[in-house]
C-alpha positions as CSV (number, residue, x, y, z in Angstrom):
1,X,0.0,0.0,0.0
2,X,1.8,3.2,-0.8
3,X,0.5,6.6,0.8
4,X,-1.8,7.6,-1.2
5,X,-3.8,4.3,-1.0
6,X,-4.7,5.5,2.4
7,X,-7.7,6.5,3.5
8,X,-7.8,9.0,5.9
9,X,-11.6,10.4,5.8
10,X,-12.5,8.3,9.2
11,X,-9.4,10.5,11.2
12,X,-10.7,13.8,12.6
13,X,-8.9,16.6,12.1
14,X,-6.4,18.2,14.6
15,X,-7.5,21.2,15.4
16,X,-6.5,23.8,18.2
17,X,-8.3,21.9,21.1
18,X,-5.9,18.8,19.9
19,X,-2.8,20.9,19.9
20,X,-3.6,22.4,23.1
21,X,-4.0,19.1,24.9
22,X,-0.8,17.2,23.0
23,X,2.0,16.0,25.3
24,X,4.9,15.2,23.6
25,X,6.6,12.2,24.4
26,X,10.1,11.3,24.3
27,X,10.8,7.0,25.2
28,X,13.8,6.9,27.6
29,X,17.0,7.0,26.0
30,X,19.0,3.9,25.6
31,X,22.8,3.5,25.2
32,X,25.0,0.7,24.2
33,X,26.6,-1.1,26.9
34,X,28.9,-4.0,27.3
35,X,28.0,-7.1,29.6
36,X,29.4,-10.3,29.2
37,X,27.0,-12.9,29.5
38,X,27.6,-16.7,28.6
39,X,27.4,-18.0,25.2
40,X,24.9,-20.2,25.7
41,X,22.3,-17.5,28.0
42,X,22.9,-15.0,24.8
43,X,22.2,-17.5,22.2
44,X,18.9,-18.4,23.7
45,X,18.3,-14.6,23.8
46,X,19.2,-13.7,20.2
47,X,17.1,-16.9,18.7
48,X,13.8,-15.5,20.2
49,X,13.8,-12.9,18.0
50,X,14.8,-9.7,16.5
51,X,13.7,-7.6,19.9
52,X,16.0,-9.8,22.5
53,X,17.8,-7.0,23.7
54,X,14.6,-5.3,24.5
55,X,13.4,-8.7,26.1
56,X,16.7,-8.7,27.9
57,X,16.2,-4.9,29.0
58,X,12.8,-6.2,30.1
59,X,13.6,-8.6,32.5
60,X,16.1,-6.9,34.1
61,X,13.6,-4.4,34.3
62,X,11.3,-7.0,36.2
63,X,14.3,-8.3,38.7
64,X,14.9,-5.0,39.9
65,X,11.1,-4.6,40.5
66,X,11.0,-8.2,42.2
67,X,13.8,-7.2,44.3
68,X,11.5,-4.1,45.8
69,X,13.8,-1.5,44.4
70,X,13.3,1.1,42.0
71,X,15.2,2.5,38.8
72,X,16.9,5.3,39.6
73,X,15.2,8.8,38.4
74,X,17.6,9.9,35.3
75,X,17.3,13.7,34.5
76,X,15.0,14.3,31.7
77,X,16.4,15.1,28.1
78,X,14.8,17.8,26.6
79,X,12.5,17.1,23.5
80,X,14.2,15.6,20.7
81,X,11.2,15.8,18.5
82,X,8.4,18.4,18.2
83,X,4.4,18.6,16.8
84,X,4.1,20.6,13.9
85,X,0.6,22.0,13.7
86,X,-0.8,21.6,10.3
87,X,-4.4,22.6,9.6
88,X,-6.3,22.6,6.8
89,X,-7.7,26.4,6.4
């Protein structure tokens, strides 16, 4: 389907009352890091799929929750990405 296949007369349009109301969201940064984990433990990982280091981010995520602890508050980055507001007039 290319773009203009798309139908897009269902989607309201996004008005002043939208743009007013619009958070902007930025997902938590990620960085590469180096851990050594066994062969075998990171072969498992990488044949469940595209997303293991996500699913390894995920659980590590969960142990820490398990464990009663919290992750650490990070200082916010400031937007990377911005709205543009685009109305049909």
């Amino acid at each position: 389907m290319t773009d203009g296949e798309i139908d897009y007369s269902d989607i309201p349009p996004l008005d002043d009352n939208f743009f007013a109301k619009a958070k902007v969201y930025v997902p938590p940064s990620k960085r590469g890091n180096f851990v050594q984990v066994d062969e075998g433990v990171l072969a498992w990982f990488k044949a469940q799929g595209e997303e293991y280091q996500t699913m390894i981010n995920e659980i590590l995520k969960k142990y820490i929750e398990k464990q009663g602890a919290q992750l650490p508050k990070l200082a916010e980055e400031p937007a990377k990405y911005h709205v543009e507001k685009k109305l049909d007039e």
